[in-house]
C-alpha positions as CSV (number, residue, x, y, z in Angstrom):
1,X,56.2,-11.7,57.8
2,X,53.7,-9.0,58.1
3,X,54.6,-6.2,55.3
4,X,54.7,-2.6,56.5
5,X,51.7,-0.6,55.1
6,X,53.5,1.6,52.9
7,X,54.5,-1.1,51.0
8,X,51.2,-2.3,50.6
9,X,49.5,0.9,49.6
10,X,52.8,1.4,46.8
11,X,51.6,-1.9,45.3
12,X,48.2,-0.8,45.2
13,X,49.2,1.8,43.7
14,X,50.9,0.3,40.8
15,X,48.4,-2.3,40.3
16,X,45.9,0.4,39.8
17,X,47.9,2.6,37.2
18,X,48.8,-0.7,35.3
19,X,45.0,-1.6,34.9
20,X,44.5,2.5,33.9
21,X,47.3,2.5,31.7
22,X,45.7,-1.0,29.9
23,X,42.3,0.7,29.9
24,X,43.9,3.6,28.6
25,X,46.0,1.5,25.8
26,X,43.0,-0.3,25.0
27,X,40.9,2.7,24.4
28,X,43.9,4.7,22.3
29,X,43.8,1.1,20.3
30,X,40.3,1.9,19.6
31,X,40.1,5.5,18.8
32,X,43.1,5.0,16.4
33,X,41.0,2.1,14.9
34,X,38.1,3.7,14.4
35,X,40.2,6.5,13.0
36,X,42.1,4.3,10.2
37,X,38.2,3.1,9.6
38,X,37.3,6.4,9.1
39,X,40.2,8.1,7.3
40,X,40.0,7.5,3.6
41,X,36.3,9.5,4.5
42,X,37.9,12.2,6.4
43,X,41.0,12.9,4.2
44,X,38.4,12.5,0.8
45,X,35.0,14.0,-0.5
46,X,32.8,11.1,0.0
47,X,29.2,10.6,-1.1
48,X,27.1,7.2,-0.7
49,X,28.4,6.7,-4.9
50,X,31.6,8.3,-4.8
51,X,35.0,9.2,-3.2
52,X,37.2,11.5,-4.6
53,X,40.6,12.0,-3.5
54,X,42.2,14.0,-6.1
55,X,45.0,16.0,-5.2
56,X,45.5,14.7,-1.6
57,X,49.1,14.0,-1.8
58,X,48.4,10.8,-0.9
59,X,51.0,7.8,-1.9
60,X,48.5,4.6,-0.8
61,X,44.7,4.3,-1.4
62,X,43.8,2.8,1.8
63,X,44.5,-0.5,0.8
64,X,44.5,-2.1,4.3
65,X,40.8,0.0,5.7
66,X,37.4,-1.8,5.2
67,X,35.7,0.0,2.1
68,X,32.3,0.9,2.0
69,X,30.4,-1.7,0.9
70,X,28.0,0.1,-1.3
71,X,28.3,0.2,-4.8
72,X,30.5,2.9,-5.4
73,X,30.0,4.3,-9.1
74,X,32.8,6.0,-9.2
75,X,36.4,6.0,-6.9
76,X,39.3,8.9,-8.2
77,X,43.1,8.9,-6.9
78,X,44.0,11.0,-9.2
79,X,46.7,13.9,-9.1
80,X,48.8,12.1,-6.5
81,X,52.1,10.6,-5.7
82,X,51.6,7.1,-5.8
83,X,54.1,5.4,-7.1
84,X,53.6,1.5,-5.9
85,X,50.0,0.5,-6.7
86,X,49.2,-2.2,-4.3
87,X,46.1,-5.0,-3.9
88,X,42.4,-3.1,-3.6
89,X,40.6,-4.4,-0.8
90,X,37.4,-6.0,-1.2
91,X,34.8,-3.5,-2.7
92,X,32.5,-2.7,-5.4
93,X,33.4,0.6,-7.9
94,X,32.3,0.6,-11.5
95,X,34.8,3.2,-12.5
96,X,38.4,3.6,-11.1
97,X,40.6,6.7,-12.2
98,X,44.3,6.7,-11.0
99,X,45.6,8.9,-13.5
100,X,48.3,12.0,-12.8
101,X,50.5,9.6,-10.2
102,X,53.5,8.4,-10.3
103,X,52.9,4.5,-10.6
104,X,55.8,2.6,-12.0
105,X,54.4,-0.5,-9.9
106,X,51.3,-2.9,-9.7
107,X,51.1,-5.8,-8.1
108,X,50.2,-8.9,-9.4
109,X,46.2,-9.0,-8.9
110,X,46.0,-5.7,-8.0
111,X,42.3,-5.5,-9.1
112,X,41.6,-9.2,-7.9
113,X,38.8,-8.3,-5.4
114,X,36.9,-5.3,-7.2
115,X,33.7,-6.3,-8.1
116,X,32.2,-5.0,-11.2
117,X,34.6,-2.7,-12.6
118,X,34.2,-2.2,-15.9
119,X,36.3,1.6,-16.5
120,X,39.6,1.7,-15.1
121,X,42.1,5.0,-16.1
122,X,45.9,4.4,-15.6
123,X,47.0,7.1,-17.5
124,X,49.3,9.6,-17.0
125,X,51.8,7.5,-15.1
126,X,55.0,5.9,-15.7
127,X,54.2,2.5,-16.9
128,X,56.8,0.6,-18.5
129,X,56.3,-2.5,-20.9
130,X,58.5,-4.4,-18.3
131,X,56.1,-3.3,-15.6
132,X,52.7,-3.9,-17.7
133,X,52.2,-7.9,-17.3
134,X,49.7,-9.9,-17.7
135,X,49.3,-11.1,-14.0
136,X,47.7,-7.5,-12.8
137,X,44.6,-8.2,-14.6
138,X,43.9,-11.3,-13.2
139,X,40.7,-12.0,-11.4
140,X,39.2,-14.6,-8.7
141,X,41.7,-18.3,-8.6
142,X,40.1,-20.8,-10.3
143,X,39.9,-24.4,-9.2
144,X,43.5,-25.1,-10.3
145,X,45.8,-23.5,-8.4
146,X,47.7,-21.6,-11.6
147,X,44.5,-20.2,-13.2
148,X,42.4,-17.4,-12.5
149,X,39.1,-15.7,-13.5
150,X,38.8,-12.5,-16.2
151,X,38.0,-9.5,-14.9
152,X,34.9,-10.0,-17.1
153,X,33.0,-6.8,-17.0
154,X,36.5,-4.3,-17.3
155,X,35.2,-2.7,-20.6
156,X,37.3,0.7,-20.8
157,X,41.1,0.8,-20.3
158,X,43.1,4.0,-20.4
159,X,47.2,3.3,-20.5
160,X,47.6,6.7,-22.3
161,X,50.4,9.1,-22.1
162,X,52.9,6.3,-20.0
163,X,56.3,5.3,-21.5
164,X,55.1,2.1,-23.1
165,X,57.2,1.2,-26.4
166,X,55.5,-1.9,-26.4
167,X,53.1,-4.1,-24.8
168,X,53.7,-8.2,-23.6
169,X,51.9,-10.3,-26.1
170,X,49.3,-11.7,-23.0
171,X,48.3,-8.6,-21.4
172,X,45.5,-8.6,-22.1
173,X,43.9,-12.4,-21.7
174,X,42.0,-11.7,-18.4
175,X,40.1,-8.8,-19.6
176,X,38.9,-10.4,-23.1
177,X,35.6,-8.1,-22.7
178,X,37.7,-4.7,-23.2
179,X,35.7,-2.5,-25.8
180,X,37.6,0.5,-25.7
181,X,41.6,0.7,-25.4
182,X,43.4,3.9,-24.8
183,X,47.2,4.0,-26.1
184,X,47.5,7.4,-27.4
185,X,51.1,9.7,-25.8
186,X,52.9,6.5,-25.9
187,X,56.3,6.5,-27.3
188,X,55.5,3.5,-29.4
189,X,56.9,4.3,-32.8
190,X,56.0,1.4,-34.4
191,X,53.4,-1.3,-34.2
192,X,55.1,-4.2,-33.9
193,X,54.3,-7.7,-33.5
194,X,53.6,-8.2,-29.9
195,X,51.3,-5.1,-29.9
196,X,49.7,-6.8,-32.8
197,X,49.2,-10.2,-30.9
198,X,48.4,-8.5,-27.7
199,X,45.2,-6.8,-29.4
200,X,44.3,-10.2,-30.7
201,X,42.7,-11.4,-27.5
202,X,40.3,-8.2,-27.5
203,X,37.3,-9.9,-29.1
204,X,35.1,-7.2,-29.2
205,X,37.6,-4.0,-29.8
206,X,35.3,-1.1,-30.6
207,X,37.4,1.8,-30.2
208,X,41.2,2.3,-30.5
209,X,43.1,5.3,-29.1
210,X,46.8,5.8,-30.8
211,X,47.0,9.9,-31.0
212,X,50.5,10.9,-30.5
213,X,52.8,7.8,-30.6
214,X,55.0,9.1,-33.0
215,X,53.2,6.2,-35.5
216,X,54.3,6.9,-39.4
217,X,53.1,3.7,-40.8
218,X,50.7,0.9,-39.5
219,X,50.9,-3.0,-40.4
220,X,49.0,-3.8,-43.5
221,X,46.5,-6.0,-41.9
222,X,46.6,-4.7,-38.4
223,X,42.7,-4.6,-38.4
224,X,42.0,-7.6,-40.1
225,X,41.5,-9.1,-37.0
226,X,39.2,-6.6,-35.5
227,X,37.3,-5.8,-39.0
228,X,34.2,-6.9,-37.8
229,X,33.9,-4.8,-34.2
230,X,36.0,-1.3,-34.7
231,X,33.8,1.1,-35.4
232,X,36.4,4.3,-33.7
233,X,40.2,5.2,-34.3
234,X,42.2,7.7,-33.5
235,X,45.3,8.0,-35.1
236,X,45.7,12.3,-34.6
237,X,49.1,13.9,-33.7
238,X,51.6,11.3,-35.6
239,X,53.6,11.1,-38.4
240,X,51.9,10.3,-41.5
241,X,52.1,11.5,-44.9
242,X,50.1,9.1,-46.6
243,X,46.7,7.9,-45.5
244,X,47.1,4.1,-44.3
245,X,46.4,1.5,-46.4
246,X,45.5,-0.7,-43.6
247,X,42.8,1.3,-42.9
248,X,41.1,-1.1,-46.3
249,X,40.4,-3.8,-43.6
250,X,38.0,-1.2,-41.3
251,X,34.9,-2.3,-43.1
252,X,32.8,-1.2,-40.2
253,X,34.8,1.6,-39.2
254,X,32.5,4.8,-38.4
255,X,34.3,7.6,-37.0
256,X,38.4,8.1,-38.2
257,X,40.4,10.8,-36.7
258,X,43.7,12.1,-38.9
259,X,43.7,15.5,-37.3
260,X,47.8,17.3,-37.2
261,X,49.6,14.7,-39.2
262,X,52.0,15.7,-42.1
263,X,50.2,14.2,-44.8
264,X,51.1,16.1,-48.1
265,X,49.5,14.8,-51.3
266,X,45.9,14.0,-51.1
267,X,44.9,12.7,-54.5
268,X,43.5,10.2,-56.6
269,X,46.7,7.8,-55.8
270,X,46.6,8.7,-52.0
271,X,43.1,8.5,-51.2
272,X,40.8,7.1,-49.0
273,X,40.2,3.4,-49.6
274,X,36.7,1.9,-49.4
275,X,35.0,2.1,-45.8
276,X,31.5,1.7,-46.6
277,X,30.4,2.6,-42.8
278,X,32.5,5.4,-42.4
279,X,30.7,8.5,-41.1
280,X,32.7,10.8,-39.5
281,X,36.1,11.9,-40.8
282,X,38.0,14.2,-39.1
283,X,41.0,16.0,-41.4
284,X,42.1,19.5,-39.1
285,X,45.2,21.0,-38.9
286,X,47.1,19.5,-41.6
287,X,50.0,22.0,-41.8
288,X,51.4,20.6,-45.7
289,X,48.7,19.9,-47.7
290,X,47.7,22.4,-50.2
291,X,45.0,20.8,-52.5
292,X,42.1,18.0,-52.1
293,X,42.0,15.9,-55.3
294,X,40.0,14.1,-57.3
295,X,38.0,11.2,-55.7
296,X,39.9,11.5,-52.5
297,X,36.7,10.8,-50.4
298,X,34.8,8.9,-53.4
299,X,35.2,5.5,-51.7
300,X,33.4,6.8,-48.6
301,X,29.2,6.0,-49.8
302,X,28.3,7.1,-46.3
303,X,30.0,9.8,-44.8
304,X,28.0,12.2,-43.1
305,X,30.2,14.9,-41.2
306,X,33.6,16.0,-42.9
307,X,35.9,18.2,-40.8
308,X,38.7,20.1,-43.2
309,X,39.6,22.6,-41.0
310,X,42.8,24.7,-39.4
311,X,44.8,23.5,-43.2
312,X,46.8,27.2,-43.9
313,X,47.9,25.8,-46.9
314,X,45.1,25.0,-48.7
315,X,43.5,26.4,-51.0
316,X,41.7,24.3,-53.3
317,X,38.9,21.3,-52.9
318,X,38.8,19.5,-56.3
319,X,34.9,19.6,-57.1
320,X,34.9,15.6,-57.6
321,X,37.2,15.0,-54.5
322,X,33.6,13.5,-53.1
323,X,31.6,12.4,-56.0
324,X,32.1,8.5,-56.9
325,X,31.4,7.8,-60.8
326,X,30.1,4.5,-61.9
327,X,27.7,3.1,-64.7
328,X,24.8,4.4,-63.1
329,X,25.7,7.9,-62.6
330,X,27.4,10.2,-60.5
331,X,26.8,9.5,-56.4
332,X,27.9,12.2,-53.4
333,X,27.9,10.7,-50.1
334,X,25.0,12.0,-47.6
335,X,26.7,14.9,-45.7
336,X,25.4,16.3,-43.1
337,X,28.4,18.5,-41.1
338,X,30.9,20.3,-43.5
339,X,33.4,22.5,-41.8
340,X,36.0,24.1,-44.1
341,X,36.6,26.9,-42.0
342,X,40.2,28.6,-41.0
343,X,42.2,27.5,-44.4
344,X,42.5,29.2,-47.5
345,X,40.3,28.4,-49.4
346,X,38.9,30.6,-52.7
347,X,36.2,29.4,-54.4
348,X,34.0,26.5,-53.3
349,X,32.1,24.7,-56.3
350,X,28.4,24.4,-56.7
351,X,29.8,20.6,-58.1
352,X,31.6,20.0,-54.5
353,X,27.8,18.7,-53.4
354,X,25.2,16.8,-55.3
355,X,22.4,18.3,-53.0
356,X,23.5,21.1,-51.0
357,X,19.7,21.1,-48.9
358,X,20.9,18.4,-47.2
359,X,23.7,19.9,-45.3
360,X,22.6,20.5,-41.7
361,X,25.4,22.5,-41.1
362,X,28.4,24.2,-42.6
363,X,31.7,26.4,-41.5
364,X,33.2,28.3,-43.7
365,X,34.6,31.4,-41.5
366,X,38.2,32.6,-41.8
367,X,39.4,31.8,-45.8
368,X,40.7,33.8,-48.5
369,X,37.1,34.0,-50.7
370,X,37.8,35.7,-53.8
371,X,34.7,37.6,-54.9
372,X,34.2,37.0,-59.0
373,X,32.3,34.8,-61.2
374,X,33.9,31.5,-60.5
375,X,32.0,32.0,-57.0
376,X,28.2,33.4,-58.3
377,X,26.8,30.5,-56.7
378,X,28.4,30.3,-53.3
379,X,27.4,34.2,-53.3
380,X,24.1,34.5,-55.5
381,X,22.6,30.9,-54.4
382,X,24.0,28.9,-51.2
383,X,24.2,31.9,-49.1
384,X,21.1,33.6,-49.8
385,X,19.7,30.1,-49.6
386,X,20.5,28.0,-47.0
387,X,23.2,30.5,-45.2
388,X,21.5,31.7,-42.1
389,X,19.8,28.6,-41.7
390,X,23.6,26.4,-42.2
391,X,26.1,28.9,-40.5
392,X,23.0,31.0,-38.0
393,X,25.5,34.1,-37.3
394,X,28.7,33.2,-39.0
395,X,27.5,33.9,-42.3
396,X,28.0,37.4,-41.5
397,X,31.8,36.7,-40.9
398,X,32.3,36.0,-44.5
399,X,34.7,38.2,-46.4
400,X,36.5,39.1,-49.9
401,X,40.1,39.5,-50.1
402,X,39.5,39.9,-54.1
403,X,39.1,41.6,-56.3
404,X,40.2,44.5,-54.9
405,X,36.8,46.7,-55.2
406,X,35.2,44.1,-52.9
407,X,38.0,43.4,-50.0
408,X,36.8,43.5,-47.0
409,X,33.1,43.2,-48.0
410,X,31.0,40.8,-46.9
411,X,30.1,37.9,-49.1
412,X,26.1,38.6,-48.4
413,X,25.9,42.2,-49.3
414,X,26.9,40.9,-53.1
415,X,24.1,38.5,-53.4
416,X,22.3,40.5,-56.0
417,X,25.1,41.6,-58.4
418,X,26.7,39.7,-61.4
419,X,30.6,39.0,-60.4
420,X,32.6,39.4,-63.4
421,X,35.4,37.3,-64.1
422,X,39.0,38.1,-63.2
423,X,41.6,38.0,-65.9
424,X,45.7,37.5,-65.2
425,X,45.6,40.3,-63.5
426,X,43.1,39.5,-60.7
427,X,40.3,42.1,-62.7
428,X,42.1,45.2,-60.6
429,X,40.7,48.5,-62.1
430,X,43.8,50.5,-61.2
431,X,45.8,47.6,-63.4
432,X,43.6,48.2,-66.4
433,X,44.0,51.8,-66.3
434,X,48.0,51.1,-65.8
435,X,48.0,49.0,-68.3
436,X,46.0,51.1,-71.0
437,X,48.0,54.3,-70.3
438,X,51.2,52.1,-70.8
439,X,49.8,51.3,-74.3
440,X,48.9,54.9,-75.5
441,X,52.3,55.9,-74.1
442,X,54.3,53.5,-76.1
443,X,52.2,54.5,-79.2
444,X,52.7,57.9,-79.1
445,X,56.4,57.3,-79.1
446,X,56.5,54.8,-81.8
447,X,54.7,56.3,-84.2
448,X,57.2,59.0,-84.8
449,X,60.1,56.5,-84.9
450,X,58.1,54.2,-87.3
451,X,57.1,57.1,-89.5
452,X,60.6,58.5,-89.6
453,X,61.9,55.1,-90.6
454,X,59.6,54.2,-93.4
455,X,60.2,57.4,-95.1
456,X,64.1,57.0,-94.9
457,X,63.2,53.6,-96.7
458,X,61.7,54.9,-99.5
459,X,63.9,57.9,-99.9
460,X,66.9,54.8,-99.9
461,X,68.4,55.5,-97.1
462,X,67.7,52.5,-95.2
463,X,68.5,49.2,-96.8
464,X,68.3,45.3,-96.3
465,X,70.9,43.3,-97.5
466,X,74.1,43.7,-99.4
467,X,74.4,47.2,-101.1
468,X,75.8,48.3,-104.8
469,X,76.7,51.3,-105.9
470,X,74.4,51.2,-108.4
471,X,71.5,51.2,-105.8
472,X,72.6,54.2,-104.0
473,X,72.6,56.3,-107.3
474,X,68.6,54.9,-107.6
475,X,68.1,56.7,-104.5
476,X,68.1,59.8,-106.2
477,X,66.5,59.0,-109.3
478,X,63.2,60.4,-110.4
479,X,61.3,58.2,-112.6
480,X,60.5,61.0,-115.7
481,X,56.6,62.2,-116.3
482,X,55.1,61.2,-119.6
483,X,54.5,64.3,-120.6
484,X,58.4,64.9,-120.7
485,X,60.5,64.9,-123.4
């Protein structure tokens, strides 16, 4: 049955808008691939070594687009919302920061395919110990079908600032190579013994991050362990008020940071114990203590840079706090740095030191310096010495507060005159004067009183003990001359 020719040219016609409409499809399929290929380098600032996305409001990191395969140095999601941290694709980045999100999730070998990461920043999120295992750490599946490869160059790891109170005993047995852990704004409170046997599998710990983590005390041998590799800690911004005794294990500890904790006595009892490889010790903004004792820093042979700063209460260094006694003689440690700025702080002994011309440089703006003899050779010998050449401009920010005919000047315009010695009174001029005019005063009154008195004694009318009648008539007697009859 022959068809009518409008039929036929209607089925033409759909036949030809169904192939358009593939073509089109097919070519909308395309544009939007090559778009999702593109994206993460539109939406990000991308250079042939990095791609930053910060702040992009983005809650993925383009885990199902081809990366770049370049070596990418460096690869930032931070200040973002995402809050489920899924699988990275396959890619090379030496340096991953996804701090400032919202992550409470990561999936099991989530950094499985990166090749030759070795910094990775997690911070700033909200990590939980529940969330934190083991398994998202794991690297390439071994042979046997439950074991997997390290991720054997990861050598810096930041978990800071999360709401870890703990941490699984295994996290951290796939990335064995970790030099550097970062802990610090964790509500930890205590180190307790799976912390302690998760930082057992870090063989080659270097430096250990625990600022802020509302720590008071840490386990006695916490860096036995480790006493052979860390070399930094930071324990600023917790709660001690006595210097940790564990620190005795840290034999090749270098660089100790106890800046705004509530320590309170710093003497011979609480002092430092022996680090012989300490060199940096960091002491600022200690808001209680009031006085450095004797042989608080004896036991450190090396130290080099000393940092006592931002401490308003204190206001006295014992001149041995440093010096270490033994049968050969008195021994300073080799400083270097000495800031002792912003306290308050009067004197400062020529003793503190053994050799002062081997301070490179010194701080000692914003104390309470009291201008007498007790500091003739802070005044009359380090500053004219070695000042401009330790402290460049701030030696001309030095100050008296006493006595009070040098307030206010500065501590360089008095190199060439003899301070004299302050007595109870702080050596205040308008005191004396005071003082002496109170004397003459109460002289002058006296001596009438004591005059009057001592002649009404020997005219009788004054008397000491019991009284006869007898004496009073002797009162008025008048031995007779010899010449009388």
């Amino acid at each position: 049955m022959d068809c009518p020719l409008h039929i036929i040219i209607i089925l033409l016609s759909f036949l030809l808008c169904g192939s358009i409409a593939a073509n089109d499809l097919t070519i909308v399929a395309k544009v939007e691939d090559s778009t999702q290929h593109l994206s993460i380098y539109n939406i990000c600032e991308c250079t042939e070594i990095e791609i930053n996305c910060t702040g992009r409001q983005l809650s993925h990191h383009f885990e199902n687009n081809r990366w770049s395969n370049t070596r990418l140095e460096l690869v930032t999601f931070e200040d973002n919302s995402i809050v489920h941290l899924k699988p990275f694709p396959n890619s090379t980045i030496i340096k991953l920061i996804l701090r400032r999100n919202r992550i409470s999730k990561i999936d099991d070998n989530a950094f499985q395919e990166i090749r030759n990461l070795s910094e990775l920043d997690l911070s700033h999120n909200q990590l939980t110990s529940d969330v934190l295992l083991p398994t998202i750490f794991t690297g390439k599946r071994k042979y046997a079908p439950d074991e997997w490869e390290p991720l054997p160059k990861l050598r810096i790891l930041n978990l800071g600032h999360n709401n870890l109170h703990t941490l699984h005993q295994d996290l951290f047995e796939h990335v064995t190579n970790i030099e550097v852990l970062i802990l610090s704004g964790n509500p930890l409170s205590i180190i307790d013994d799976y912390i302690m046997r998760s930082l057992t599998n870090l063989y080659f710990l270097q430096e250990l991050c625990l600022e802020d983590c509302n720590l008071q005390t840490l386990p006695d041998h916490m860096f036995y362990f480790h006493k052979k590799t860390l070399k930094t800690l930071h324990l600023s911004e917790n709660r001690f008020t006595k210097i940790p005794s564990a620190l005795k294990d840290a034999i090749v500890l270098e660089s100790l940071n106890l800046d705004e904790n509530p320590l309170e006595i710093l003497d011979e009892i609480n002092a430092f114990p022996n680090l012989p490889s300490l060199k940096r010790l960091s002491m600022c903004s200690l808001p209680y203590v009031t006085h450095i004792g004797r042989h608080v820093f004896s036991q450190l042979p090396v130290l080099e840079e000393l940092y006592l700063c931002d401490c308003p209460r204190l206001t006295d260094i014992d001149e041995d706090s440093l010096v270490m006694h033994n049968v050969h003689g008195a021994f300073w440690p080799p400083l270097k740095k000495l800031d002792i700025s912003s306290n308050a702080l009067k004197y400062l002994s020529a003793n503190l030191l053994g050799m002062w011309f081997k301070l490179e440089k010194l701080n000692l703006v914003n104390n309470d310096w009291s201008c007498d003899c007790k500091n003739q050779y802070l005044i009359t010998q380090l500053l004219p010495t070695f000042g401009k050449a330790l402290m460049e401009e701030d030696v001309d920010k030095l100050f008296c507060t006493a006595p009070p005919e040098h307030a206010g000047k500065n501590l360089t315009s008095l190199a060439h005159q003899r301070l004299r010695c302050l007595d109870r009174y702080g050596a205040q001029p308008e005191r004396d004067a005071e003082i002496l005019v109170g004397i003459l005063i109460g002289l002058l009154l006296a001596l009438p009183v004591v005059l009057t008195l001592f002649l009404l004694w020997r005219r009788g009318f004054v008397f000491c003990g019991r009284q006869s009648p007898a004496s009073f008539s002797r009162a008025f007697y008048n031995r007779a001359s010899s010449n009388d009859n």
